[in-house]
Structure formats: structure tokens, C-alpha cells
DOFIFI-246037 format. One record per residue (C-alpha): residue number from 1; residue in one letter; x, y, z. Coordinates in nm, 2 decimals. Layout:
BEGIN
+-----+------+--------+--------+--------+
!  nr ! rest !     px !     py !     pz !
+-----+------+--------+--------+--------+
! NUM !    A !      X !      Y !      Z !
...
+-----+------+--------+--------+--------+
END
This chain:
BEGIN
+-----+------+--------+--------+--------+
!  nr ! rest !     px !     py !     pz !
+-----+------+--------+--------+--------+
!   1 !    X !  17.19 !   5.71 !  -5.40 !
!   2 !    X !  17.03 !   5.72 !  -5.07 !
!   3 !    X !  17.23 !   5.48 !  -4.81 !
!   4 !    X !  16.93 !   5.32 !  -4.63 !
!   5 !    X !  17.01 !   5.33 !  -4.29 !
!   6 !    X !  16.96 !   5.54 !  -3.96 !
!   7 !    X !  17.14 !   5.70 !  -3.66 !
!   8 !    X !  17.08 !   5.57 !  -3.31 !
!   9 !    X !  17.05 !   5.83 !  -3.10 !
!  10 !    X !  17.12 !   5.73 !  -2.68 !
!  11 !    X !  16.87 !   5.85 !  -2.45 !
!  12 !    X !  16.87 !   5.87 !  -2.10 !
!  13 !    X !  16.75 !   6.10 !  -1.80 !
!  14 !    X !  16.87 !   6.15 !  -1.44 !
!  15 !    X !  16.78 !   6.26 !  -1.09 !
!  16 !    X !  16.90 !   6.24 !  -0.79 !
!  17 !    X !  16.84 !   5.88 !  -0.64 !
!  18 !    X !  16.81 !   6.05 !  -0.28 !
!  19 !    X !  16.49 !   6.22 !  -0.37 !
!  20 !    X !  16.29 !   5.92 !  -0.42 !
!  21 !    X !  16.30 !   5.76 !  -0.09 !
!  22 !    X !  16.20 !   6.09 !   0.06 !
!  23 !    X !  15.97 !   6.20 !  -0.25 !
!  24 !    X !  15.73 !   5.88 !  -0.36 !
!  25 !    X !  15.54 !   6.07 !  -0.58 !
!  26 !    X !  15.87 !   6.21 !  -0.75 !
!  27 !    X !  15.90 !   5.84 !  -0.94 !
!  28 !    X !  15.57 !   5.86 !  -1.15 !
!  29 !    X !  15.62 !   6.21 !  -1.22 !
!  30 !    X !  15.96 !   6.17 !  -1.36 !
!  31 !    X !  15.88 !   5.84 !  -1.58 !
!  32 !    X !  15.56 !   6.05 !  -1.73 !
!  33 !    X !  15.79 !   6.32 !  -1.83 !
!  34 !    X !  16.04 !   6.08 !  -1.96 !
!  35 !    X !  15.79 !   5.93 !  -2.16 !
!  36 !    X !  15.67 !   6.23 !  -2.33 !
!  37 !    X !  16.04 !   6.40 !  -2.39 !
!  38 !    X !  16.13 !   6.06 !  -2.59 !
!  39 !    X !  15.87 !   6.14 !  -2.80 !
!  40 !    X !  16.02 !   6.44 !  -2.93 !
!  41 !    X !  16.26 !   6.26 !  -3.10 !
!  42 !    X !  16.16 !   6.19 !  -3.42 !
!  43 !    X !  16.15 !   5.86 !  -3.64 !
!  44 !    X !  16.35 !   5.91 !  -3.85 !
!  45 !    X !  16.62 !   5.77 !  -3.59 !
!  46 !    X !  16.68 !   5.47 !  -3.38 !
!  47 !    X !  16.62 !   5.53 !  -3.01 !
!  48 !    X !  16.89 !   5.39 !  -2.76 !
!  49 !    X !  16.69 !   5.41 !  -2.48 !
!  50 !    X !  16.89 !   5.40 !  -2.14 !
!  51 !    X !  16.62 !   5.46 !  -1.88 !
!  52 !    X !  16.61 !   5.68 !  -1.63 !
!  53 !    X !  16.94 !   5.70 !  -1.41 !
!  54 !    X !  16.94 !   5.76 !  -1.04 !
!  55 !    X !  17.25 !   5.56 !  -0.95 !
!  56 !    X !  17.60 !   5.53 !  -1.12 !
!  57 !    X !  17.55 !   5.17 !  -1.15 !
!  58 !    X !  17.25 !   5.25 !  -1.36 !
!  59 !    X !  17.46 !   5.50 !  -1.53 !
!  60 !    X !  17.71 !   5.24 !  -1.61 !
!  61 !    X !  17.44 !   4.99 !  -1.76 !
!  62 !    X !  17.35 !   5.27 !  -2.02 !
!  63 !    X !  17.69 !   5.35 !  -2.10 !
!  64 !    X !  17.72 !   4.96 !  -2.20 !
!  65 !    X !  17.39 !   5.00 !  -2.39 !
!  66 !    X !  17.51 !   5.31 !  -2.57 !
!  67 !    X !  17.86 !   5.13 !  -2.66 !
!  68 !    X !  17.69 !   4.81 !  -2.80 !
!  69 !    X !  17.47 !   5.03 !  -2.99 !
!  70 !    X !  17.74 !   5.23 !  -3.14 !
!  71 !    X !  17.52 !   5.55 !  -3.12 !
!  72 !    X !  17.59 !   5.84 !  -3.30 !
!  73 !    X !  17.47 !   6.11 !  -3.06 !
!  74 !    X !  17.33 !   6.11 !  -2.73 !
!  75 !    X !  17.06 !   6.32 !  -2.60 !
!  76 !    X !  17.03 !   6.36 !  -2.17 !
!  77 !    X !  16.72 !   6.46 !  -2.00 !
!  78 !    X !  16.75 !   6.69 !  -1.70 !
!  79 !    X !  16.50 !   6.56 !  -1.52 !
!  80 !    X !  16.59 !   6.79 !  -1.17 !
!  81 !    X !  16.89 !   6.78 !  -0.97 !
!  82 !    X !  17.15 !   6.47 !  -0.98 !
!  83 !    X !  17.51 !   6.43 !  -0.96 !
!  84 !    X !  17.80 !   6.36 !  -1.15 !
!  85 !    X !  17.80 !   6.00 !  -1.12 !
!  86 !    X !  17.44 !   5.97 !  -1.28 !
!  87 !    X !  17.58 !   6.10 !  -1.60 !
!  88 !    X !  17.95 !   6.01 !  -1.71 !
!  89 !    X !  17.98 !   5.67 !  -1.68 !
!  90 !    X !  17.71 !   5.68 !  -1.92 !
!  91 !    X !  17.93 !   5.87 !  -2.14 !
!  92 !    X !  18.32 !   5.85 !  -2.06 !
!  93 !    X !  18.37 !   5.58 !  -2.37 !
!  94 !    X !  18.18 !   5.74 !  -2.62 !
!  95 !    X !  18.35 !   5.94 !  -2.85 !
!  96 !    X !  18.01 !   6.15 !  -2.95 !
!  97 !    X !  17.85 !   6.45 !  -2.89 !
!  98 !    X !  17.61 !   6.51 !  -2.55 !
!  99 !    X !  17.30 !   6.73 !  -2.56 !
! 100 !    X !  17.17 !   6.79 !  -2.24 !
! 101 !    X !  16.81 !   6.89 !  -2.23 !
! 102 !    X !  16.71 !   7.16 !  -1.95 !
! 103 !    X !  16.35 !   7.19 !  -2.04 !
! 104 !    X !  16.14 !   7.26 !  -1.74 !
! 105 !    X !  15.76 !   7.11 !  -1.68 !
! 106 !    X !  15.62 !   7.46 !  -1.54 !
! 107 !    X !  15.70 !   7.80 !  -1.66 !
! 108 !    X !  15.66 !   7.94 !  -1.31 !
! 109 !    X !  15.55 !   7.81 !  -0.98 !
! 110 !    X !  15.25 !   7.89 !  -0.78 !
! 111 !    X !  15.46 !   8.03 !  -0.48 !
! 112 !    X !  15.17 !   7.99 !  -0.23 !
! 113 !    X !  15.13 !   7.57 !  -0.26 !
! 114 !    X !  15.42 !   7.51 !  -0.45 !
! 115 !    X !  15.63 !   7.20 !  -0.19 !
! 116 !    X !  15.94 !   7.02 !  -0.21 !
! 117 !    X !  15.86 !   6.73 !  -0.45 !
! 118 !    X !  15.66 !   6.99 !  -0.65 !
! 119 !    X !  15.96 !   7.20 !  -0.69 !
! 120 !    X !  16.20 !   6.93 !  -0.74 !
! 121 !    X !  15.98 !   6.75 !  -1.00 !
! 122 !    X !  15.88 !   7.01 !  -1.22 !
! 123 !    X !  16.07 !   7.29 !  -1.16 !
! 124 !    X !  16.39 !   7.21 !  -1.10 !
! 125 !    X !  16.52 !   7.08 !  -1.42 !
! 126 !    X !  16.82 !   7.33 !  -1.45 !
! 127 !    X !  16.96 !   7.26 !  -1.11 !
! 128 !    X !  17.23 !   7.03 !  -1.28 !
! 129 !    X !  17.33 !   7.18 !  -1.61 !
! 130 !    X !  17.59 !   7.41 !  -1.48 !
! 131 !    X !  17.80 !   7.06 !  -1.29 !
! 132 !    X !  17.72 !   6.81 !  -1.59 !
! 133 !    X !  17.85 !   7.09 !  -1.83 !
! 134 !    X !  18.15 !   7.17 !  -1.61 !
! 135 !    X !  18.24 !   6.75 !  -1.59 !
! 136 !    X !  18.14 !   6.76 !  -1.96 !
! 137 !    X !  18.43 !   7.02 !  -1.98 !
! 138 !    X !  18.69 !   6.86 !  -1.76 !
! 139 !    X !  18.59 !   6.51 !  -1.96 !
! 140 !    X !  18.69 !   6.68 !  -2.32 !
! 141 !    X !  18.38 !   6.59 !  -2.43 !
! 142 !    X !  18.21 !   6.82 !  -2.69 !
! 143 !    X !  17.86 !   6.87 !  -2.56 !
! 144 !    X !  17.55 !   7.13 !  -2.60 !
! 145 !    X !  17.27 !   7.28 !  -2.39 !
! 146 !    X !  16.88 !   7.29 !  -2.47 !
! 147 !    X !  16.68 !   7.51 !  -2.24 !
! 148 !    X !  16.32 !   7.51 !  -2.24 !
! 149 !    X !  15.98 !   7.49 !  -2.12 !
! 150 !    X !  15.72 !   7.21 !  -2.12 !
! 151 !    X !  15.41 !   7.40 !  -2.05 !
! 152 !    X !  15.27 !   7.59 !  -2.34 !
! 153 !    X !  15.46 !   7.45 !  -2.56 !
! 154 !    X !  15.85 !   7.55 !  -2.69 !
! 155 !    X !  15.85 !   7.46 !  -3.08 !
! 156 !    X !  16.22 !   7.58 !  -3.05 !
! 157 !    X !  16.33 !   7.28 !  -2.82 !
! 158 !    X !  16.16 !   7.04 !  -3.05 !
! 159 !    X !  16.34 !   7.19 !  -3.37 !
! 160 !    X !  16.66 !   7.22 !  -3.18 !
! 161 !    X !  16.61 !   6.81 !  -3.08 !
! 162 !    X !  16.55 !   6.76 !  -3.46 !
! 163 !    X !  16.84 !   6.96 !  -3.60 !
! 164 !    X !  17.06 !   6.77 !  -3.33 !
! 165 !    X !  16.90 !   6.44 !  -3.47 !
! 166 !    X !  16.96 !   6.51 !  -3.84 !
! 167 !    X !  17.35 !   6.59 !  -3.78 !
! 168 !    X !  17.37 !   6.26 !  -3.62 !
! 169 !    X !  17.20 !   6.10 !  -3.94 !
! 170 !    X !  17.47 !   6.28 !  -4.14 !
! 171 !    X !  17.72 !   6.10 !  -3.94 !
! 172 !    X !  17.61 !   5.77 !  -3.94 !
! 173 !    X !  17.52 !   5.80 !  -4.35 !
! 174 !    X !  17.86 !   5.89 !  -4.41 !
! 175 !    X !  17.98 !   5.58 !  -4.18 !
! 176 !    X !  17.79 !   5.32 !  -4.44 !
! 177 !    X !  17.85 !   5.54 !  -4.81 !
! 178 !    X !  18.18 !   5.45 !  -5.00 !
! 179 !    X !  18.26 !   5.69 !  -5.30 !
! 180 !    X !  18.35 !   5.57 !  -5.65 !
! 181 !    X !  18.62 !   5.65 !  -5.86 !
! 182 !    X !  18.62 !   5.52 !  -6.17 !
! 183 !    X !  18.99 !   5.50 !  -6.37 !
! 184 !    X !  19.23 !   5.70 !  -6.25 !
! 185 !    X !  19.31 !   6.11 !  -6.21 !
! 186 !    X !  19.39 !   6.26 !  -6.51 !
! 187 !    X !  19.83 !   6.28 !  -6.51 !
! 188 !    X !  19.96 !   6.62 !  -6.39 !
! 189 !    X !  19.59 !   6.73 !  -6.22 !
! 190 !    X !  19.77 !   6.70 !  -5.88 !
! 191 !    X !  19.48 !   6.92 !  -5.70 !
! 192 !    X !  19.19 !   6.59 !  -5.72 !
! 193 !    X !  19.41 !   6.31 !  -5.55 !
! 194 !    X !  19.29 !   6.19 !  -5.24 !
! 195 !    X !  19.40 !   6.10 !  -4.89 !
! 196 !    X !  19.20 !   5.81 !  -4.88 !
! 197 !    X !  19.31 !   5.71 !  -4.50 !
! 198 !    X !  19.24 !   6.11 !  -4.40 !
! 199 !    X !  18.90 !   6.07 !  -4.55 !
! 200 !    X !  18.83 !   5.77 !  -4.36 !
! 201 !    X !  18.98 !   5.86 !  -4.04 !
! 202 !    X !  18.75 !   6.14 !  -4.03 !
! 203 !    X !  18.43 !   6.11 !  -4.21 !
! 204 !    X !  18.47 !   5.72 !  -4.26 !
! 205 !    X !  18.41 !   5.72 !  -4.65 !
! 206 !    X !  18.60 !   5.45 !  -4.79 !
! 207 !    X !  18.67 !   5.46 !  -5.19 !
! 208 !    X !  18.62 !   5.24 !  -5.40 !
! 209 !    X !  18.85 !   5.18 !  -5.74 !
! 210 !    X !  18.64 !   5.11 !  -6.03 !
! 211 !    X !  18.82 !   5.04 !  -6.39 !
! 212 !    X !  18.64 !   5.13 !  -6.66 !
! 213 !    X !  18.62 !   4.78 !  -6.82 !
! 214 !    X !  18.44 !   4.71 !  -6.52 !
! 215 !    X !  18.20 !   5.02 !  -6.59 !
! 216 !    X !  18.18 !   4.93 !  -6.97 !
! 217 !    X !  18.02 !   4.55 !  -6.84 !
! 218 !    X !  17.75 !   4.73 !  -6.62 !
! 219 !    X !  17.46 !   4.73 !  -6.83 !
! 220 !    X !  17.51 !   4.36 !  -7.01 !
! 221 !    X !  17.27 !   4.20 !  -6.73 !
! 222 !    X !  16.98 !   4.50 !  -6.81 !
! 223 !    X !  16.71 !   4.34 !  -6.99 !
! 224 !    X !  16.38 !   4.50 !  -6.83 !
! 225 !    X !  16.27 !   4.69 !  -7.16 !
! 226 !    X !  15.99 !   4.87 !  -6.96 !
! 227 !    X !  16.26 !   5.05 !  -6.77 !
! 228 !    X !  16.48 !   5.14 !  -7.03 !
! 229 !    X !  16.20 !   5.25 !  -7.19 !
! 230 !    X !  16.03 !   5.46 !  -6.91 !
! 231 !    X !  16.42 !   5.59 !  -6.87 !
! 232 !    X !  16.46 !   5.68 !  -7.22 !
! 233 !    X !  16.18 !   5.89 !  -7.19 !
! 234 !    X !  16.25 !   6.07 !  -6.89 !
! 235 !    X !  16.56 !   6.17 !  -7.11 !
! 236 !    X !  16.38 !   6.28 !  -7.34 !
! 237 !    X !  16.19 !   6.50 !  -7.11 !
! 238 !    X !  16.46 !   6.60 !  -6.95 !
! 239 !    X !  16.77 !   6.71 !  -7.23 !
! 240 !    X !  16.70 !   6.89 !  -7.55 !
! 241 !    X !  16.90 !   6.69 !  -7.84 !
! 242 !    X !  17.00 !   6.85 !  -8.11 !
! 243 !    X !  16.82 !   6.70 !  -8.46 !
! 244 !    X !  16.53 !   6.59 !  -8.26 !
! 245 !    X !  16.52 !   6.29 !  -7.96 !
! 246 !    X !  16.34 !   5.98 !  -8.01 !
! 247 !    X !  16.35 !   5.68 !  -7.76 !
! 248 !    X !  16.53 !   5.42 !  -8.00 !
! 249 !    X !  16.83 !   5.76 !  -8.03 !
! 250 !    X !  16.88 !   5.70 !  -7.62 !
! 251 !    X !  16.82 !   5.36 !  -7.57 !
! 252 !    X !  17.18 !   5.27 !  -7.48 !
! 253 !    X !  17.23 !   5.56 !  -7.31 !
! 254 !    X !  16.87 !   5.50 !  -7.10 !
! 255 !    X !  17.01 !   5.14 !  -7.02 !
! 256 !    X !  17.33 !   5.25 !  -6.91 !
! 257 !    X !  17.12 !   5.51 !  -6.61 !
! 258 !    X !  16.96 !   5.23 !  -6.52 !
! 259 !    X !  17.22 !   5.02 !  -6.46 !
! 260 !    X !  17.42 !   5.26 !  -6.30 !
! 261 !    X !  17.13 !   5.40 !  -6.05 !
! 262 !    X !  17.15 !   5.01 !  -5.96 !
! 263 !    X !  17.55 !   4.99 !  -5.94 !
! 264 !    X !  17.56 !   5.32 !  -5.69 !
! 265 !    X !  17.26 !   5.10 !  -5.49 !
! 266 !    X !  17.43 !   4.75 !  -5.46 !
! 267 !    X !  17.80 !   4.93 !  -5.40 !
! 268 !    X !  17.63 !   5.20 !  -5.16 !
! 269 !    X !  17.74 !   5.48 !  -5.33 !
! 270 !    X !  17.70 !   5.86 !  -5.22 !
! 271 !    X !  17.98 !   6.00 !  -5.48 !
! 272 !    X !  18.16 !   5.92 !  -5.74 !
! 273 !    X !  18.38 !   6.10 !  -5.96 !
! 274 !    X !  18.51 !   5.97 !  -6.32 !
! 275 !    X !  18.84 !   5.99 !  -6.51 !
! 276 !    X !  18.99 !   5.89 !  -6.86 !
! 277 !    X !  19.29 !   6.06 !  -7.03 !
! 278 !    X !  19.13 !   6.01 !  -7.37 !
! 279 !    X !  19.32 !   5.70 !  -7.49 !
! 280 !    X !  19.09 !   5.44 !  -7.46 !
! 281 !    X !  18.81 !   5.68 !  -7.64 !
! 282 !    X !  18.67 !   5.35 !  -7.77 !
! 283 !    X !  18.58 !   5.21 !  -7.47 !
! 284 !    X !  18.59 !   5.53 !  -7.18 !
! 285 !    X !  18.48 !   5.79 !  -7.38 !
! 286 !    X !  18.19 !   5.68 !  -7.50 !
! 287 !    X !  18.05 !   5.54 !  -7.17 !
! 288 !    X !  18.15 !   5.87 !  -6.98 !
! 289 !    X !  17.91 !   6.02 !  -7.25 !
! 290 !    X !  17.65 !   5.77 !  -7.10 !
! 291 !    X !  17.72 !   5.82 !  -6.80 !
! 292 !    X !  17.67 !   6.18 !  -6.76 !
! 293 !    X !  17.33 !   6.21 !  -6.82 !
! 294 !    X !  17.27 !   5.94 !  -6.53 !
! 295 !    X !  17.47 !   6.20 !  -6.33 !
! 296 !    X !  17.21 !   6.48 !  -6.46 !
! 297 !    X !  16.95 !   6.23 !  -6.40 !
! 298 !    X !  16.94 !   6.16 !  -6.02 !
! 299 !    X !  17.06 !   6.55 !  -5.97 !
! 300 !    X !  16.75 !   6.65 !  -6.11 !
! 301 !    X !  16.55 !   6.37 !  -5.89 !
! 302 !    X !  16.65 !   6.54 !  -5.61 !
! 303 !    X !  16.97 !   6.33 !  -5.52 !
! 304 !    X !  17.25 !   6.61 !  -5.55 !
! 305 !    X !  17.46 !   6.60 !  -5.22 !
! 306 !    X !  17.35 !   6.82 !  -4.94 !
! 307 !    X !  17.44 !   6.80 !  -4.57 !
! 308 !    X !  17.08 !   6.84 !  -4.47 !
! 309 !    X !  16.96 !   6.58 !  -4.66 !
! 310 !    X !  17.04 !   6.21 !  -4.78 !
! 311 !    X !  17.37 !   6.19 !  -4.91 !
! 312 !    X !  17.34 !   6.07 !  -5.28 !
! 313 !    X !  17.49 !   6.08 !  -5.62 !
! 314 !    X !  17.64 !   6.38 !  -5.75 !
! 315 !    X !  17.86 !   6.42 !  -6.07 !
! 316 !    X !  18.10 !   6.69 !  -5.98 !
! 317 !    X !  18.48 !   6.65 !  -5.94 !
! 318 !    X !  18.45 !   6.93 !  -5.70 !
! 319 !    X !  18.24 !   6.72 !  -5.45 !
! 320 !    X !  18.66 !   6.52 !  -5.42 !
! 321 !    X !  18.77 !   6.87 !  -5.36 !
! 322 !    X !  18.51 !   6.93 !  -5.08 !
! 323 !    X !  18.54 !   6.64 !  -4.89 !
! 324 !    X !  18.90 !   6.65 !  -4.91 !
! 325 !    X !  18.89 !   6.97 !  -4.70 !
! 326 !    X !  18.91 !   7.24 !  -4.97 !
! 327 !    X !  18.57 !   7.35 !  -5.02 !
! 328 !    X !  18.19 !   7.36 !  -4.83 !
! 329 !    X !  18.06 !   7.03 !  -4.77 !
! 330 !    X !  17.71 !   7.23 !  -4.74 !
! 331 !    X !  17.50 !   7.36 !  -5.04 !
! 332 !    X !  17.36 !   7.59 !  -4.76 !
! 333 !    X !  17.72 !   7.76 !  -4.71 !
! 334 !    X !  17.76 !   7.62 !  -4.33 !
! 335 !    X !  18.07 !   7.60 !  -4.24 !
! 336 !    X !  18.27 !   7.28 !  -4.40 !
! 337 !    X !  18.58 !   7.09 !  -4.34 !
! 338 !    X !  18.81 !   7.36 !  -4.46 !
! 339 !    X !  18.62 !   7.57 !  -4.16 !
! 340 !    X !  18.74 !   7.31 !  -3.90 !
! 341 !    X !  19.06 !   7.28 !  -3.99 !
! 342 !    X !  19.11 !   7.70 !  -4.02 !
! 343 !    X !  18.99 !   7.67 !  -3.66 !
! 344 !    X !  19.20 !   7.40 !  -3.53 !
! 345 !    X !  19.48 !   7.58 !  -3.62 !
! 346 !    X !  19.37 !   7.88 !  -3.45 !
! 347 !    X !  19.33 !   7.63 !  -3.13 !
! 348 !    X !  19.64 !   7.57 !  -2.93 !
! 349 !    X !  19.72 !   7.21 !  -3.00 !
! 350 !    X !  19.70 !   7.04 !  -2.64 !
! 351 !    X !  19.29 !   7.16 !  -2.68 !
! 352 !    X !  19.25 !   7.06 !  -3.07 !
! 353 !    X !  19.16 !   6.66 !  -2.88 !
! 354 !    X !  18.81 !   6.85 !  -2.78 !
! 355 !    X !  18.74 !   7.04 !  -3.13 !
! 356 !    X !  18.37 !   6.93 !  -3.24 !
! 357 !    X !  18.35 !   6.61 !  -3.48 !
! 358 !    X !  18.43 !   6.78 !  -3.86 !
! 359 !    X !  18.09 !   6.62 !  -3.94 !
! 360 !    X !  17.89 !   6.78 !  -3.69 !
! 361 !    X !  18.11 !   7.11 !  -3.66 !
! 362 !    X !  17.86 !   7.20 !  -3.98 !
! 363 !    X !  17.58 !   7.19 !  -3.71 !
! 364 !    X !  17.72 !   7.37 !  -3.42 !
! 365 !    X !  17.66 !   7.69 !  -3.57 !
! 366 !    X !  17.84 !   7.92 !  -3.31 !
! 367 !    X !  17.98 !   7.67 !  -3.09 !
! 368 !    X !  18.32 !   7.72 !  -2.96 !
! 369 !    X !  18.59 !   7.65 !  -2.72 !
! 370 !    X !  18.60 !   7.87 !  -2.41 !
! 371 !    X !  18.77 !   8.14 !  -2.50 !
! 372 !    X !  18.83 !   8.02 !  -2.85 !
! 373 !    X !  18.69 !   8.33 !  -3.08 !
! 374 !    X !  18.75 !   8.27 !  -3.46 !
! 375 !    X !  18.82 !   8.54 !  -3.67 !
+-----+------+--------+--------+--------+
END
């Protein structure tokens, strides 16, 4: 089920606070293109917005924001030329990814009136990437680069901003799902246990035990008949039954998806796997049988678990295996867990503190350690 919530995504810009003095006009021009880069990120997330930095005190004060806020990524503006002071106090605590953004205002200057505050305010936007990546670097922080232009439009930046934006939501829906299992692995089947501190030292899903006298009680409190009905139905439309399918043949079985879709809401559930050894067939059996088309249910609603989209309910054992590191985390076939840990032991050790976040590894298609060349 979709875990309602969003990533906050820090956002700050910085110049140099010597220009200003020197360069009045400098200070509108930087706050109008402040303005307009924020709205390039899109609503989906929550905007930690940390002003416009010219000082390392102001730096510091948006590093405090960011902490409280707990952000999940944050995105720099390079707004011309600053130093290293305007940026990492902002971000020495934080133990998230930084994207800088080098997109210039102009494409190219008109050489023949272009001055100093017109070059520094609107085309100088790359003159600090190369010393915040190289403190970036010394920092072990894992970081990224978006260059661009303003003028004319760059659809690229603005997709780059939203892939960035949508790894982040990944992250922070993964901090606030909890999987299910319900009984207990089948004796012997040693490939589906779980580290459960692993999983939540990493990708902070906590599991949840669930008996299945627990599961068998789900549906006793169920009594909208308009829902079971409407569920029933969708059943119907959905499964061939063999003998013919009528609503009164489901019933139980439409009550027990609708209690469940419930359950996986009010115990924020993204996965869940289920396991019997067929002794309690009374009781187990027949509610697994239930409980499988509620599985078949939300997968065919559009709820099966994808890293690009919400993370939901799925009914596969392998989605255990997956998340456990054995197996793509991505129905797109980016690179998963597995991935990161085949490339952190490729990595000499003292630089495995800097590999990218396992989450967001899936994102950084490409992106490696200098001189770190999988393969």
C-alpha cells in the first residue's frame, strides 16, 4: 500500500558575499534566479529551503535547518562564484547525497557590453563547481553535478532535478514502510530468512511478525456489505473460476481483501510475505487461499513494487530475497543491492565509507569512485 508521505529535499544557493558590496544590482538578480530554480522542483516533495548563502554563518544556519528537517537529499544552486565556507557547513552533518546545480542564466555573452556584475551574475555559474566538488571529495560525501542553461530552456536539467527528487522519495518511503511476515519460514528453506538489523541498518525497513491467528481475526470487524460487494465483483472480473463465479461464491474471500488492503494501510505495509508448513490447514491454509487473491488484487491496481514508483504491496517471496541483497530491487533492471555490494567489494575498504547510499546507488546510473571502474 502506498506509505503517504514525502521526501524533504534541502535547498540552498551561494555566492560569494564580497561581490555584493561591490555589485548592488548582483542581490536582486541572484534572489530572482533563486526564485525561479526552486520552482523546478516539483511538488511532489517537501522543500527545505535554506536561502541564499553568502557567509558561513549563513551556511551554518541552513545546515541546522537541514538537520532538524531530517532531509533526504539536498539540491545546491551555483549561483556564481563562492567559497568553501558558503557550502559545507551546510552539509558536513548530513549523511545524504549533494547535487550541485551549475545551470547558467545566459548561453553566451554579448562580449561588447557584457561588465563585471553582468558576468558574475549570469554567467558565471560554473566558476565554483570544480572547489565544492573537490571539498565534496575531501568531505567523503557522495555528491553529483547538473550543468545547464537557463535561457532557452534545458528540459534535461529539469528531468535530471526530478529523477534526483524521485530517488529521494524512495528513500524516505522506505524510512516510514515496515514489511509483514506472517508465521514463520517454512523449516529447512534456509535461503528466505532475514537479517532483520541488516535490512534496517541500510534501507530502514523494519519487520513486522504477524501470527496467523492474528491474520485469521482480520476481517471479524468488516461489516460494509457495499464493499465486500463492490470487491466481490472486482473478483469476479478479475479471476476466471472454475464452475462459474457468482458474488455469494467470493464473499469471504472479497471480505478478507478488504480487510487486508485496510491492515497493510493502518500497519504501513509495503511487503509482506506469508508462511505455513501445512499443519494448521484449518486455520492457515484456508486464509492463505484468501489472501492470495488480495495479493493479485492490488498487483493488478497498479501497486506491485517498483523503485520508480510508490512502494506497495506485492505477493512474492522473491521481493525477501531482493531486499535481502540477492536479487534487483528494480522492475526496470537498474542496478540493486546485490550491484552495491559486488562493487563494494571491488572498492578497497578504507574508501567503501564514501560508496553511494544502496538506495540511491539504483539512481546513480554510472556514478563511480575516482578511479573505481566496475567490471
Amino acid at each position: 500500500m502506498l506509505v503517504n508521505t514525502k521526501a524533504r529535499i534541502g535547498v540552498f544557493a551561494i555566492a560569494l558575499g564580497a561581490y555584493l558590496p561591490q555589485f548592488p544590482t548582483l542581490v536582486p538578480e541572484f534572489e530572482g534566479q533563486y526564485k525561479e530554480f526552486k520552482k523546478l522542483i516539483p511538488d511532489t516533495v517537501e522543500l527545505i529551503d535554506g536561502g541564499i548563502v553568502t557567509t558561513k554563518e549563513q551556511s551554518m544556519a541552513a545546515g541546522d535547518k537541514f538537520r532538524a528537517a531530517d532531509v533526504d537529499l539536498v539540491i545546491l544552486q551555483l549561483l556564481t562564484y563562492a567559497t568553501s565556507y558558503n557550502m559545507l557547513p551546510a552539509v558536513r552533518d548530513l549523511d545524504v547525497p549533494v547535487v550541485l546545480v551549475n545551470v547558467q542564466k545566459m548561453r553566451a555573452p554579448e562580449y561588447a557590453t557584457t561588465d563585471t556584475p553582468t558576468w558574475l551574475g549570469t554567467l558565471y555559474a560554473c566558476g565554483a563547481v570544480g572547489e565544492m566538488v573537490a571539498d565534496l571529495e575531501r568531505a567523503g560525501k557522495r555528491h553529483a553535478v547538473i550543468t545547464g542553461v537557463v535561457e532557452g530552456g534545458d528540459p534535461q536539467v529539469e528531468k535530471e532535478i526530478i529523477d534526483w527528487c524521485r530517488a529521494a522519495q524512495v528513500r524516505r518511503r522506505f524510512r516510514d514502510t515496515n514489511i509483514a511476515q506472517i508465521g514463520r519460514p517454512y523449516p529447512g528453506m534456509m535461503d528466505l530468512y532475514i537479517d532483520e538489523t541488516n535490512l534496517y541498518h541500510r534501507m530502514w525497513l523494519y519487520t513486522k511478525q504477524f501470527d496467523w491467528e492474528k491474520m485469521w481475526a482480520i476481517a471479524d470487524n468488516i461489516t460494509d456489505e457495499d464493499a465486500i460487494r463492490a470487491k466481490a465483483q472486482d473478483i469476479l472480473d478479475t479471476f476466471e473460476i472454475e464452475g462459474g463465479g457468482t458474488i455469494e461464491k467470493v464473499w469471504d474471500m472479497a471480505k478478507y481483501v478488504v480487510a487486508f488492503e485496510q491492515w497493510c494501510k493502518d500497519e504501513q505495509l509495503g511487503f509482506v510475505a506469508s508462511h505455513y508448513d501445512g499443519f494448521a490447514q484449518g486455520i492457515a491454509g484456508k486464509l492463505d487461499s484468501m489472501l492470495i487473491p488480495a495479493f493479485s488484487m492490488l498487483i493488478k491496481q497498479g501497486t506491485a513494487c517498483a523503485v520508480e514508483g510508490d512502494i506497495k504491496v506485492a505477493m512474492a517471496m522473491g521481493i525477501l530475497k531482493v531486499i535481502a541483497g540477492t536479487g534487483q530491487l528494480s522492475e526496470r533492471h537498474q542496478p540493486g543491492p546485490q550491484a552495491y555490494h559486488e562493487d563494494r567489494a571491488r572498492v578497497p575498504w578504507q574508501d567503501r565509507r564514501r560508496l553511494p547510499d544502496p538506495v540511491l546507488s539504483a539512481h546513480q546510473r554510472g556514478h563511480h569512485l575516482p578511479g573505481h571502474h566496475p567490471g
